[in-house]
Backbone as JSON, one array per atom type, in Angstrom:
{
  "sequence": "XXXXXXXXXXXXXXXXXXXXXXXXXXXXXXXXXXXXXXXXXXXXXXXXXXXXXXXXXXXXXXXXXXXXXXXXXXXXXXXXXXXXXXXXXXXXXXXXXXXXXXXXXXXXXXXXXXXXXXXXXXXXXXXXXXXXXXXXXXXXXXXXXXXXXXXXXXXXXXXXXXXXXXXXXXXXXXXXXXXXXXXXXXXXXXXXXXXXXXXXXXXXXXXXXXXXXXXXXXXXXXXXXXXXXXXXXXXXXXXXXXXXXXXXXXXXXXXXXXXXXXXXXXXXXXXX",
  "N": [[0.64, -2.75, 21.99], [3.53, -5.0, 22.93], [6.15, -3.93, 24.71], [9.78, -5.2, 25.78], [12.15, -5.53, 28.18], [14.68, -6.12, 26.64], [16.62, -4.71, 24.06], [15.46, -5.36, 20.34], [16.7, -6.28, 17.47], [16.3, -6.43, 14.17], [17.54, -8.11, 11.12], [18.12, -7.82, 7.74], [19.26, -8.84, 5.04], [21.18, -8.96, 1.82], [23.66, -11.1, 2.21], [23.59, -13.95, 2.64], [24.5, -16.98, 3.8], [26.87, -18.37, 3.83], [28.93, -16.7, 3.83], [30.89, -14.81, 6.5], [29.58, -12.46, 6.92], [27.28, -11.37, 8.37], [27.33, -12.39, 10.94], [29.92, -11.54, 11.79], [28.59, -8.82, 11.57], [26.63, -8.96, 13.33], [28.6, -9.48, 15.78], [29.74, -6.58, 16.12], [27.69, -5.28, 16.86], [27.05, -6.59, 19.03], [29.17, -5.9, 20.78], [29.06, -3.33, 21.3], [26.45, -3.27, 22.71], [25.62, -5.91, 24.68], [23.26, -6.85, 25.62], [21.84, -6.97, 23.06], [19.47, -8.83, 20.89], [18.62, -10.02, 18.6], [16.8, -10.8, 15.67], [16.92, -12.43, 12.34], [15.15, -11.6, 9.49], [15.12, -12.08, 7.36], [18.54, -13.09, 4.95], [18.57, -13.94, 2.68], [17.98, -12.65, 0.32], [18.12, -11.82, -3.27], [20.95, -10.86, -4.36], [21.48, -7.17, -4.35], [18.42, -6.69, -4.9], [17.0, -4.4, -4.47], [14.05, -3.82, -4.19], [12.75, -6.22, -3.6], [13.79, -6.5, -0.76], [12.5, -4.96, 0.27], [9.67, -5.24, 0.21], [9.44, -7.57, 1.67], [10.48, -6.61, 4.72], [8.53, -4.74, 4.16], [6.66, -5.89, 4.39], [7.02, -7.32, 7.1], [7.46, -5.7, 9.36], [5.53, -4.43, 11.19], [5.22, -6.49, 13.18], [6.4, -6.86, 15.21], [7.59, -6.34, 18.87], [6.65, -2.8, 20.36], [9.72, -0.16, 19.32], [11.63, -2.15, 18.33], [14.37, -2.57, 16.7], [14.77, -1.83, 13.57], [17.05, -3.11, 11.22], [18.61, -3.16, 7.74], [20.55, -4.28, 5.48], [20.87, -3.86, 2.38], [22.89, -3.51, -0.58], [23.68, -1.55, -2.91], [24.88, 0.7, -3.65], [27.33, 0.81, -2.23], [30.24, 2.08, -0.88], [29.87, 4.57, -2.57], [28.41, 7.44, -2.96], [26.28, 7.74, -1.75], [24.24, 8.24, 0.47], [23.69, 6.84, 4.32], [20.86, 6.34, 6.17], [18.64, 7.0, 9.21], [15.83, 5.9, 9.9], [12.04, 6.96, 10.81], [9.18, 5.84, 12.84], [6.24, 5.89, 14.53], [6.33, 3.84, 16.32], [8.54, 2.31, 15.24], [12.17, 1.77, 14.92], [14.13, 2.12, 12.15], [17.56, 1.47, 10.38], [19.28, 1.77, 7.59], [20.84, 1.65, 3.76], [20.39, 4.43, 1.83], [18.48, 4.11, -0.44], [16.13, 3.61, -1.61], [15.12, 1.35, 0.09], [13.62, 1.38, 2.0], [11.27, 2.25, 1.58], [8.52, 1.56, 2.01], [8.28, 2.33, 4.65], [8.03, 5.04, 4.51], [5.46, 5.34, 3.94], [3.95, 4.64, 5.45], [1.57, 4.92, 8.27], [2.38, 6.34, 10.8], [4.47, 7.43, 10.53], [7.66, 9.66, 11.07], [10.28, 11.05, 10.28], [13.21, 11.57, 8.78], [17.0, 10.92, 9.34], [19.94, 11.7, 8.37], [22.98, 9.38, 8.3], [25.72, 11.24, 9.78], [27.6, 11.27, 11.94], [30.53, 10.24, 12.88], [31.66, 9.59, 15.15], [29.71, 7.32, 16.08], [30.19, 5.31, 14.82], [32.62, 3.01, 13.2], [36.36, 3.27, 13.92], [37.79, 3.11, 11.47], [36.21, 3.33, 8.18], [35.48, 0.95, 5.9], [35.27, 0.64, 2.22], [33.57, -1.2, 1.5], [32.28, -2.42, 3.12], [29.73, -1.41, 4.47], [28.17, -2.56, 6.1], [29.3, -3.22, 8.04], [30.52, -1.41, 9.46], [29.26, 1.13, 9.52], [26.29, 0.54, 9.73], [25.76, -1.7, 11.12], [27.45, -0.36, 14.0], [25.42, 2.13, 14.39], [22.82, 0.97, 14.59], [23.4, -0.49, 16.97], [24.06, 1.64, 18.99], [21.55, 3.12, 18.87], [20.06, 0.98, 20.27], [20.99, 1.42, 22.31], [19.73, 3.96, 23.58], [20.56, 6.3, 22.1], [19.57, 9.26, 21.12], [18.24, 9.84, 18.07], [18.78, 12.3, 16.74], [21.5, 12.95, 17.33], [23.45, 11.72, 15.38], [22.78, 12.6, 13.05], [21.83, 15.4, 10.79], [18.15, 15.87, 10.01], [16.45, 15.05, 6.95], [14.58, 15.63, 4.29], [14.77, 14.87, 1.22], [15.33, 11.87, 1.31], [15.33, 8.91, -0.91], [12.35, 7.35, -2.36], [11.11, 4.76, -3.42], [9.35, 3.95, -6.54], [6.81, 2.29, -5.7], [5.09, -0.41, -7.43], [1.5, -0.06, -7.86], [-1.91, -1.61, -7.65], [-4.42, -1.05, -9.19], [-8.03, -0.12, -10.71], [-9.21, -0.61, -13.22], [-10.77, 1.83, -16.37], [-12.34, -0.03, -17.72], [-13.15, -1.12, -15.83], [-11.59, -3.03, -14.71], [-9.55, -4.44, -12.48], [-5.89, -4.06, -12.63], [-2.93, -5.62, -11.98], [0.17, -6.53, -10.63], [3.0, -9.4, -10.28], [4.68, -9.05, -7.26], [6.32, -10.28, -5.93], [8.06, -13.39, -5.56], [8.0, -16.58, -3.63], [9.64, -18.76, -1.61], [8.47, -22.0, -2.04], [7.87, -20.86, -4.91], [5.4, -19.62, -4.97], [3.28, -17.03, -6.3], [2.93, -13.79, -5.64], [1.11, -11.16, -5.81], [0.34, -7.65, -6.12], [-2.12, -7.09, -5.47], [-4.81, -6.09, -3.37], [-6.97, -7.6, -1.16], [-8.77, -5.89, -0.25], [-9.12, -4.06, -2.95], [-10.58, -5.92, -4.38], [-12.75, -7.26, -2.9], [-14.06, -4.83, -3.06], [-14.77, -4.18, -5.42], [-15.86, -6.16, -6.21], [-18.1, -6.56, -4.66], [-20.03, -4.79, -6.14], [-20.54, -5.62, -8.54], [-22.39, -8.07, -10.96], [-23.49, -10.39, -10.78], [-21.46, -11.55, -8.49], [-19.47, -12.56, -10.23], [-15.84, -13.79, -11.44], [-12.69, -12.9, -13.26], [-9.51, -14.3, -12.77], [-6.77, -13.28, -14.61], [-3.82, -14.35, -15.42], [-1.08, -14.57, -17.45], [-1.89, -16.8, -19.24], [-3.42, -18.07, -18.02], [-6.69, -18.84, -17.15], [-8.05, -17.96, -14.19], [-10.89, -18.92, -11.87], [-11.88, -18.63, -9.42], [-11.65, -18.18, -5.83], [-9.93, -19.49, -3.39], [-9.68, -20.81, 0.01], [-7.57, -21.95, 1.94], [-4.29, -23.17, 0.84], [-4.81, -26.4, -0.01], [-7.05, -26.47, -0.46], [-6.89, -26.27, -3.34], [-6.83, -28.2, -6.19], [-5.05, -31.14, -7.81], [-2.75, -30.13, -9.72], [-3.89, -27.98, -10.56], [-4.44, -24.73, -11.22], [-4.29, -22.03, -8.93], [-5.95, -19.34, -6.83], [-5.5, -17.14, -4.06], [-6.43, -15.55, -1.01], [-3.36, -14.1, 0.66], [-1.92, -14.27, 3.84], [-0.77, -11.87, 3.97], [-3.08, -10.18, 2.95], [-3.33, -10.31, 0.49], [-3.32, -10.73, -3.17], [-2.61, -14.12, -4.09], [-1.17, -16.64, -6.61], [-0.86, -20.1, -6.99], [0.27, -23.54, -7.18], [-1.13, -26.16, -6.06], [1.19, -27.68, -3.95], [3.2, -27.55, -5.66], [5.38, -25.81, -7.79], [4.57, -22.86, -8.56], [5.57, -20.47, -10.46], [7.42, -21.93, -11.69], [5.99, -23.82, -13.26], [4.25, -22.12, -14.5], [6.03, -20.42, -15.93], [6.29, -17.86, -15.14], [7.45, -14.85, -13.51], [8.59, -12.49, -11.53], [6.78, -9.13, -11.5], [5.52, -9.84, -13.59], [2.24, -8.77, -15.6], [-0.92, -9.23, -13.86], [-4.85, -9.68, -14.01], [-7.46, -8.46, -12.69], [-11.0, -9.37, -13.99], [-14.33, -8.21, -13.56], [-18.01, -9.05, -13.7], [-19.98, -7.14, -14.34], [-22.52, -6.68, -16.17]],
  "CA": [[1.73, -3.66, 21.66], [3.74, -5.18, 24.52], [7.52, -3.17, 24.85], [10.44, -5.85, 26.45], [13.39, -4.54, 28.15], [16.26, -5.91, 26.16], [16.64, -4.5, 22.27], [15.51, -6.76, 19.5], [16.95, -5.96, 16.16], [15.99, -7.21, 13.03], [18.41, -7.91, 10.31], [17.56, -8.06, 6.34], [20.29, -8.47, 3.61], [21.69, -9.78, 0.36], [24.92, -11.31, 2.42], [23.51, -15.47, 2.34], [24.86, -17.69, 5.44], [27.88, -19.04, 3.65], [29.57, -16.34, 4.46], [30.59, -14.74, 7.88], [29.21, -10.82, 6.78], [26.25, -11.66, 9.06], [27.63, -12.93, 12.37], [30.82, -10.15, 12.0], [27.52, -7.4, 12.24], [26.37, -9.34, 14.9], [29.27, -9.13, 16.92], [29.91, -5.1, 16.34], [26.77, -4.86, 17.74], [27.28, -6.89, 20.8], [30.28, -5.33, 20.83], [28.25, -1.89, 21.83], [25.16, -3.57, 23.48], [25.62, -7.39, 24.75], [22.24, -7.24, 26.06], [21.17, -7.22, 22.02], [18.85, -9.85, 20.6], [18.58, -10.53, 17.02], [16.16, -11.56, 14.61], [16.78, -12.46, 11.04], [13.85, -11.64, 8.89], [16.18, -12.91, 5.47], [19.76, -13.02, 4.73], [18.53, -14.79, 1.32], [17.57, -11.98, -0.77], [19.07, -11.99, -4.35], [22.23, -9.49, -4.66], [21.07, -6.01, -5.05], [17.67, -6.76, -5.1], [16.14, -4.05, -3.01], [12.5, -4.39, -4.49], [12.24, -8.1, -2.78], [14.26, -6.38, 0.3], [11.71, -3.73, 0.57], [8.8, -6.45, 0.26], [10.07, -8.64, 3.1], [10.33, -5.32, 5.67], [7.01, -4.07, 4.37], [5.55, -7.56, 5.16], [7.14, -8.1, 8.77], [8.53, -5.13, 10.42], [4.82, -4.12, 12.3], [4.6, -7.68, 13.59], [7.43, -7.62, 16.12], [7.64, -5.2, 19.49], [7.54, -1.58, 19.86], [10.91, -0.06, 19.99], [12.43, -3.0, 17.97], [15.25, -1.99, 15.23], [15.0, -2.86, 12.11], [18.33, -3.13, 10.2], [18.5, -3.62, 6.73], [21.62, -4.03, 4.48], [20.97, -4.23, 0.72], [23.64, -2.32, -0.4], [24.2, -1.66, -4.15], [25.72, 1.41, -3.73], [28.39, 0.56, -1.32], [31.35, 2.6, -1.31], [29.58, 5.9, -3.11], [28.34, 8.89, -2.26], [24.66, 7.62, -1.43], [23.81, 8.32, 2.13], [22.9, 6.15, 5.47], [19.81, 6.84, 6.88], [17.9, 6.6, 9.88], [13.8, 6.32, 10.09], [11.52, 6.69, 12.58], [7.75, 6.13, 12.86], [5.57, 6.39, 16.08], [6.7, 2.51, 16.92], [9.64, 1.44, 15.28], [13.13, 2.81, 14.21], [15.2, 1.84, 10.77], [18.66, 2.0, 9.72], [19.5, 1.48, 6.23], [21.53, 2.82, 2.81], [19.25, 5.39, 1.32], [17.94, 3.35, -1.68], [14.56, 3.18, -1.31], [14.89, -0.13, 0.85], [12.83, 1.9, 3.54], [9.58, 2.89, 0.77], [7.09, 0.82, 3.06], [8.53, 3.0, 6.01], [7.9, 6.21, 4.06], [4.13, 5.05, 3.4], [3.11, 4.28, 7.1], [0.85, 6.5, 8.4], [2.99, 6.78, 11.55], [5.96, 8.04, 9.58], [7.81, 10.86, 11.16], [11.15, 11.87, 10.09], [14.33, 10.05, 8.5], [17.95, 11.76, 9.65], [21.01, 11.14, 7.75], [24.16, 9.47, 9.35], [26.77, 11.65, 9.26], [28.19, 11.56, 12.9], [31.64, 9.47, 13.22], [31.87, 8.63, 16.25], [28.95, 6.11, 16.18], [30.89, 4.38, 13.44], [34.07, 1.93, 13.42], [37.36, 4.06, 13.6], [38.18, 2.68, 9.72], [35.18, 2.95, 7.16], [36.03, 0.38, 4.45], [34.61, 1.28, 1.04], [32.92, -2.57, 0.46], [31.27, -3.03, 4.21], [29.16, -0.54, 5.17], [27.04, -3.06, 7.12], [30.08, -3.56, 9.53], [31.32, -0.07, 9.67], [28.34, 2.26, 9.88], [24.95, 0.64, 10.16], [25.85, -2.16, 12.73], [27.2, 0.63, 15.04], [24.42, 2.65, 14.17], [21.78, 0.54, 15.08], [23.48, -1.11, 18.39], [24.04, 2.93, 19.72], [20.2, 3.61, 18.96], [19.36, 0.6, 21.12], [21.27, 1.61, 24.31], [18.5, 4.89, 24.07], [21.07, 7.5, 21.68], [18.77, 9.96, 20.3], [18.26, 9.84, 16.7], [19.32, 13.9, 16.38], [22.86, 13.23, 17.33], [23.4, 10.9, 14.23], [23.2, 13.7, 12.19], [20.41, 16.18, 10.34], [17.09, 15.09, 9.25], [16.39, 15.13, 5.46], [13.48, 15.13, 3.59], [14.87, 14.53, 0.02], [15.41, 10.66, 1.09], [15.15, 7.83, -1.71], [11.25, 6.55, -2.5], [10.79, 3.57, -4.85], [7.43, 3.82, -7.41], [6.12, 0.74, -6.0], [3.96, -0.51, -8.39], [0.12, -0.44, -6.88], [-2.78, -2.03, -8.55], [-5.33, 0.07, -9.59], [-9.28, 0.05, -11.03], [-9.19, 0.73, -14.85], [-11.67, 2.66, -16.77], [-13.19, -1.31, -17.88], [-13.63, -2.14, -14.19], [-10.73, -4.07, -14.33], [-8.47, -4.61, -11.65], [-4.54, -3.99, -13.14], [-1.92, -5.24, -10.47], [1.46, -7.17, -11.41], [3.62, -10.04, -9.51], [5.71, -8.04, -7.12], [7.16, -11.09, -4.72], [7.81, -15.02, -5.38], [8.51, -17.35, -2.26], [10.87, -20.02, -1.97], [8.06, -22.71, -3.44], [6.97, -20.81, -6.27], [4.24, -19.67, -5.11], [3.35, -15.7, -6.84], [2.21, -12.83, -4.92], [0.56, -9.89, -6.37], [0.15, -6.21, -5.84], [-3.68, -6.88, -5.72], [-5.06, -6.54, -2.13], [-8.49, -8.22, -0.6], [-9.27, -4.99, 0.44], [-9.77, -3.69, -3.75], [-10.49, -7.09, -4.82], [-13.94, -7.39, -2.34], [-14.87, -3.18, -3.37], [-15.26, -4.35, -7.07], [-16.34, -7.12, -6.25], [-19.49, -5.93, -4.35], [-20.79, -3.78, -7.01], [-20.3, -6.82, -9.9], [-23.79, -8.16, -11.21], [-23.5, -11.88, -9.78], [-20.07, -12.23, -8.05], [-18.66, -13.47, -11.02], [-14.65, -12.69, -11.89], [-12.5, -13.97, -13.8], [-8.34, -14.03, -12.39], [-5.72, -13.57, -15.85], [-2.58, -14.16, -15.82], [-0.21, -15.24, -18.43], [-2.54, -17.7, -20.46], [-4.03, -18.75, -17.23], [-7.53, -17.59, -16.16], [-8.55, -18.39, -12.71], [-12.45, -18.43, -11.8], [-12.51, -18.83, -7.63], [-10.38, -17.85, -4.88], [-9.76, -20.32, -2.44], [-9.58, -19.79, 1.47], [-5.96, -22.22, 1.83], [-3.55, -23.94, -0.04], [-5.0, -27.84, -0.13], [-8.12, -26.49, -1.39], [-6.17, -26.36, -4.93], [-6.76, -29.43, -6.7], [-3.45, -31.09, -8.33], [-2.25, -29.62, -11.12], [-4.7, -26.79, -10.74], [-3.4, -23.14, -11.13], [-5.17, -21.7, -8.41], [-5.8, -18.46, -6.41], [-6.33, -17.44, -2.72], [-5.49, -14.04, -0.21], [-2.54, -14.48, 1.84], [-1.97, -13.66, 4.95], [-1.01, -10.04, 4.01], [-3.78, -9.92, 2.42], [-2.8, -9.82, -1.0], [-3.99, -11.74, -4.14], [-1.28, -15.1, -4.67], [-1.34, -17.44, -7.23], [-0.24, -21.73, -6.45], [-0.42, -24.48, -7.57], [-0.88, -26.86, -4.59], [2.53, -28.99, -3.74], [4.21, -27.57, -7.37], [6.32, -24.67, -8.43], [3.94, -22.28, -9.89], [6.29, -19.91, -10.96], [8.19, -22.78, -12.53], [5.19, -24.63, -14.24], [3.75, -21.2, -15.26], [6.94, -19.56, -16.72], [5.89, -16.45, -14.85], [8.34, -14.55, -12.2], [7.98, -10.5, -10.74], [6.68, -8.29, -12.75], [4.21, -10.38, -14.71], [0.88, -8.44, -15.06], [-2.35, -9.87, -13.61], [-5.99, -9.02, -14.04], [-9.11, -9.22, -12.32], [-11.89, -8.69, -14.6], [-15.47, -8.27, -13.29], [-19.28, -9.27, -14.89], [-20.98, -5.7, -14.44], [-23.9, -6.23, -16.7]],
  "C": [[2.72, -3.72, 22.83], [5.6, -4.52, 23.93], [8.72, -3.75, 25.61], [11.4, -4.56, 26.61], [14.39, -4.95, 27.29], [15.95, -5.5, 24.88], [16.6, -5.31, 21.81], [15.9, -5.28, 18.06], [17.09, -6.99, 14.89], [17.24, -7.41, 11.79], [18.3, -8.75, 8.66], [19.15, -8.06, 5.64], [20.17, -9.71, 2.97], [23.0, -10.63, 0.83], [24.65, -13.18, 2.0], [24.1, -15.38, 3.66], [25.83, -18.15, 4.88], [29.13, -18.33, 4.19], [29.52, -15.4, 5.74], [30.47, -12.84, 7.94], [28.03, -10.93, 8.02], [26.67, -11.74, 10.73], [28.94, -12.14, 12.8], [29.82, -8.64, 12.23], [27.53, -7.42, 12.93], [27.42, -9.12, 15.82], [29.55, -7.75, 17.03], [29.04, -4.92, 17.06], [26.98, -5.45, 19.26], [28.09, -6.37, 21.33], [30.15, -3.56, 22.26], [26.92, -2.07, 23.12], [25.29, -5.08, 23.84], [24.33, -7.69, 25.3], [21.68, -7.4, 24.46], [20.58, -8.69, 22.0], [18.22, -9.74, 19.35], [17.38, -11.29, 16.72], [16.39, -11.5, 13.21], [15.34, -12.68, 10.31], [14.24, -12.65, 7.36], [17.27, -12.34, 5.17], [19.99, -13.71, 2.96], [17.97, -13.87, 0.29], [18.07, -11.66, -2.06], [20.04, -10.45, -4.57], [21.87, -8.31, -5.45], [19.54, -5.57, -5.1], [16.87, -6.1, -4.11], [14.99, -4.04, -3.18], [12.06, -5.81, -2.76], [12.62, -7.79, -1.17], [13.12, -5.19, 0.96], [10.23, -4.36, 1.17], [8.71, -7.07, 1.41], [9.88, -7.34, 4.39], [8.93, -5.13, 5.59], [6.13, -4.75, 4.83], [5.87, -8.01, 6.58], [7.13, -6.95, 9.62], [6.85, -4.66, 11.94], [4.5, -5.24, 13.34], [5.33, -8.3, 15.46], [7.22, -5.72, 17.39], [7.72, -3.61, 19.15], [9.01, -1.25, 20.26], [11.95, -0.97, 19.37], [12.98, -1.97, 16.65], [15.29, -2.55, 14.24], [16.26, -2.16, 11.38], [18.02, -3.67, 8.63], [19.47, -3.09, 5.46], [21.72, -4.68, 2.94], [21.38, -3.02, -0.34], [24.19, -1.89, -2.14], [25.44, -0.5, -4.44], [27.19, 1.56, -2.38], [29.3, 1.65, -1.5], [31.09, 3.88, -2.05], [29.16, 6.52, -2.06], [26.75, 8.82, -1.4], [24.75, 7.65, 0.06], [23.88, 6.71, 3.32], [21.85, 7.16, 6.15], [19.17, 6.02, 7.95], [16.38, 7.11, 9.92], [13.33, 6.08, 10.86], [10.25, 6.88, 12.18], [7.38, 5.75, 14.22], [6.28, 4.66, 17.24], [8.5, 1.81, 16.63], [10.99, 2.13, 14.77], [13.83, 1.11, 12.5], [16.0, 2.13, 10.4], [18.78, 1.34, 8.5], [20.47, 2.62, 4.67], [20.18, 3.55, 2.56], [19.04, 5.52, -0.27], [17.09, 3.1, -1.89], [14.23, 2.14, -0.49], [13.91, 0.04, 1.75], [11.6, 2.25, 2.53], [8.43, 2.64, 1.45], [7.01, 1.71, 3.85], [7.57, 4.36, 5.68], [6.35, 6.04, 4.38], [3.43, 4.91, 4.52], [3.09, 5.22, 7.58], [1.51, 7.1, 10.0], [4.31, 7.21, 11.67], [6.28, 9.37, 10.09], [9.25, 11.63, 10.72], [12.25, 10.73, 9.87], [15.62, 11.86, 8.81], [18.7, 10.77, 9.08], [22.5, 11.14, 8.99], [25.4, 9.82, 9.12], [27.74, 11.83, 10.5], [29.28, 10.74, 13.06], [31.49, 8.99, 13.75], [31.0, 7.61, 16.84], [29.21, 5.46, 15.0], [32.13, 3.71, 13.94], [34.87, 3.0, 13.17], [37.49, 4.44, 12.26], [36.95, 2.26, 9.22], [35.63, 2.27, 6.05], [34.66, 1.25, 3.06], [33.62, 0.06, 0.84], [32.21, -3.21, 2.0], [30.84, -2.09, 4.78], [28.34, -0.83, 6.79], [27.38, -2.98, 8.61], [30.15, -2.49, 10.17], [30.3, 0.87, 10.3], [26.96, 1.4, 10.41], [24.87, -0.13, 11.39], [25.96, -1.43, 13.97], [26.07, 1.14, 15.4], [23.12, 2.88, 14.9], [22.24, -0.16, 17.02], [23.53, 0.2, 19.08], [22.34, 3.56, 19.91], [19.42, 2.51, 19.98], [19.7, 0.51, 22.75], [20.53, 3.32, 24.43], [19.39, 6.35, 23.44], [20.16, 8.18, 21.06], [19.09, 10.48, 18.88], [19.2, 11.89, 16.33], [21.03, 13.95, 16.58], [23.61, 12.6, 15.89], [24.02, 11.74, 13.37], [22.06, 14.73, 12.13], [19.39, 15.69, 9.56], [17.15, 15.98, 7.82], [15.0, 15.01, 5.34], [13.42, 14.64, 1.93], [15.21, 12.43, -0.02], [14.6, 9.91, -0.71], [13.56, 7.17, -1.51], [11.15, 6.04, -3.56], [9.42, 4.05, -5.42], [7.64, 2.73, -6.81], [5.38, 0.47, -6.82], [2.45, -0.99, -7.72], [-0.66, -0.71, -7.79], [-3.57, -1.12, -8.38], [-6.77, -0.3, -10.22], [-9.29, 0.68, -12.09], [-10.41, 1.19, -14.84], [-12.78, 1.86, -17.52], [-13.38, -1.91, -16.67], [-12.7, -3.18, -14.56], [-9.76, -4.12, -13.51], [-7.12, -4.51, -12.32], [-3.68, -4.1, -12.07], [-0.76, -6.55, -11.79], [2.14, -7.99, -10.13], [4.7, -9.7, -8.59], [6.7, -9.07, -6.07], [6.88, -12.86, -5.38], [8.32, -15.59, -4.17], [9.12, -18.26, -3.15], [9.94, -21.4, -2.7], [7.28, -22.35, -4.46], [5.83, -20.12, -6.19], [4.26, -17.58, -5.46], [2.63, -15.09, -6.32], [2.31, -11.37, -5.71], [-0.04, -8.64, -5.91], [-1.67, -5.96, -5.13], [-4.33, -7.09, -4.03], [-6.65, -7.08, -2.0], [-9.27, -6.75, -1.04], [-10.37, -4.46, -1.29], [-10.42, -4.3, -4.07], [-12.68, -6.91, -4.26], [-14.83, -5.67, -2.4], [-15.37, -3.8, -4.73], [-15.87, -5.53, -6.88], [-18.36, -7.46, -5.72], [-20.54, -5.1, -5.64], [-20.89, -4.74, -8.57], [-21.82, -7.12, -9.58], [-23.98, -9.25, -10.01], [-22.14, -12.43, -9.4], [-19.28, -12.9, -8.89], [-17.3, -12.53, -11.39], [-13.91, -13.67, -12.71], [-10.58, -13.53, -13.31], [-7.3, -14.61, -13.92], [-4.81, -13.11, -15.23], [-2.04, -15.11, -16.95], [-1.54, -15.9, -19.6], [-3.59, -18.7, -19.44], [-5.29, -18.37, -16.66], [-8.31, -19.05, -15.17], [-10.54, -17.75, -12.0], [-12.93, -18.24, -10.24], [-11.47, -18.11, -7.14], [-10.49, -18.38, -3.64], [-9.37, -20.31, -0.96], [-8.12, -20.68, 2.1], [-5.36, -23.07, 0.54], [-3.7, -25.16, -0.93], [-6.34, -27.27, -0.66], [-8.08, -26.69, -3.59], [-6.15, -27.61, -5.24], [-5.15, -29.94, -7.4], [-3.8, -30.98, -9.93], [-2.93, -28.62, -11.44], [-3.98, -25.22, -10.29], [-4.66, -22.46, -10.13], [-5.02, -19.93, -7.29], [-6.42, -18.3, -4.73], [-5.78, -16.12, -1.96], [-4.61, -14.87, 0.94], [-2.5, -14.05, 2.89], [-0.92, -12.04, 5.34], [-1.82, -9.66, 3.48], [-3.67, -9.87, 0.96], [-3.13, -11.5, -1.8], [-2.45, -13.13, -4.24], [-2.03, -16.24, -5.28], [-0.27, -18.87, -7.2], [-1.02, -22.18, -6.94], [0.13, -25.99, -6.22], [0.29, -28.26, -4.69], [3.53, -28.81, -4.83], [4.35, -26.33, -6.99], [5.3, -23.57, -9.16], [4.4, -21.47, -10.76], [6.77, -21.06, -12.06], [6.94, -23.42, -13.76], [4.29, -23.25, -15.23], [5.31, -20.47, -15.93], [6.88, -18.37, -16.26], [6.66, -16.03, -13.76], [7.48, -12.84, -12.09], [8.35, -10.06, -11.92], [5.95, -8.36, -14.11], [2.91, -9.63, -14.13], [-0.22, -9.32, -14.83], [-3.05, -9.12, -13.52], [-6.87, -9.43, -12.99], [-10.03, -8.58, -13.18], [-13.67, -9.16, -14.16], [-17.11, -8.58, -13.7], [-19.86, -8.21, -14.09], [-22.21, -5.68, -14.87], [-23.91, -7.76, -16.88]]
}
């Protein structure tokens, strides 16, 4: 993976673009580093919602240089006693509250150590109680990309925050069990269910036959893009994380199915 010289840092939250929580980070950081360079992964994540914020990270953060920072402020506990943490795996670093927002991080097999930030003086003089983003993690992260070593920060932890994600699984009927863990902006529903189990059970089935339930909907193919979906057809296909999603081509499927995160889906297999 190719390594630039200037710092790129990524930046996730619940803040929206209306207001100016976003572009006040940004400048603390330039503030520290003016060579920084920003990427927003999503500033549109629903308030609080670190699931969907966890999702979004776990789906981008290997995609971008090594050495790049990923930031990520989805902050429910603002103003308590809950930590800041920094993570580190063989490629990339992470600052964040210590809410599970980092669970993906935990899970990657180049995962080596998260340290809690307890050092001041890589913080704003005045910690408010209701902007952490400004105060602590912006610093945070612009001091880790002029080359501060994670150990001054503070002391590593190992009791950090891990979410249950919910993983699909292989019942005891050869049935696939996974659940809707992400919707996009049109609707379209992404599920826990990867290629990877999907084509194991699928090998060992009599004659490739399956059948895809959800809701009241069962799905018999799985389609290789989007326009292959006929209209008005509830249809299925792997995305490009690999993972099972259900559309309906040019419509809302969420909306026309009634179904959001957290709806279970099946795959069920013909064995005999």
């Amino acid at each position: 993976m190719k390594s630039f010289k200037d710092p790129i840092i990524t930046l996730t939250t619940d803040f929206g673009l209306n207001d100016p929580f976003v572009g006040i980070m940004k400048g603390v950081m330039l503030g520290i580093n003016p060579d920084l360079r920003f990427v927003d992964l999503s500033h549109q994540i629903e308030p609080q919602n670190i699931l969907k914020a966890a999702y979004i990270l776990g789906a981008s953060y290997t995609y971008f240089p090594e050495k790049t920072i990923h930031l990520v402020v989805v902050d429910p506990g603002v103003g308590s006693e809950r930590r800041g943490i920094i993570a580190v795996t063989e490629g990339y670093t992470f600052i964040a509250p210590d809410n599970g927002v980092l669970s993906p991080v935990f899970h990657d097999k180049t995962f080596l150590k998260v340290v809690e930030i307890t050092e001041r003086r890589f913080a704003l003089p005045e910690i408010s109680s209701t902007f952490h983003g400004r105060d602590i993690f912006a610093p945070a992260a612009a001091w880790l990309s002029v080359g501060t070593d994670t150990a001054r920060f503070g002391r590593e932890i190992r009791d950090y925050v891990i979410l249950d994600l919910p993983k699909a699984h292989l019942n005891e009927r050869d049935i696939i069990e996974g659940e809707i863990i992400y919707k996009d902006r049109f609707g379209n529903l992404i599920s826990n269910i990867s290629q990877e189990i999907f084509d194991r059970s699928l090998a060992t089935s009599k004659n490739g036959s399956f059948n895809i339930l959800i809701g009241s909907t069962d799905i018999k193919k799985i389609n290789r893009f989007y326009a292959e979906g006929g209209e008005d057809e509830v249809s299925a296909l792997f995305n490009s994380q690999e993972l099972l999603e259900i559309y309906i081509h040019q419509k809302n499927a969420s909306g026309v199915l009634n179904i959001d995160v957290g709806e279970r889906i099946r795959v069920r297999f013909n064995y005999s």
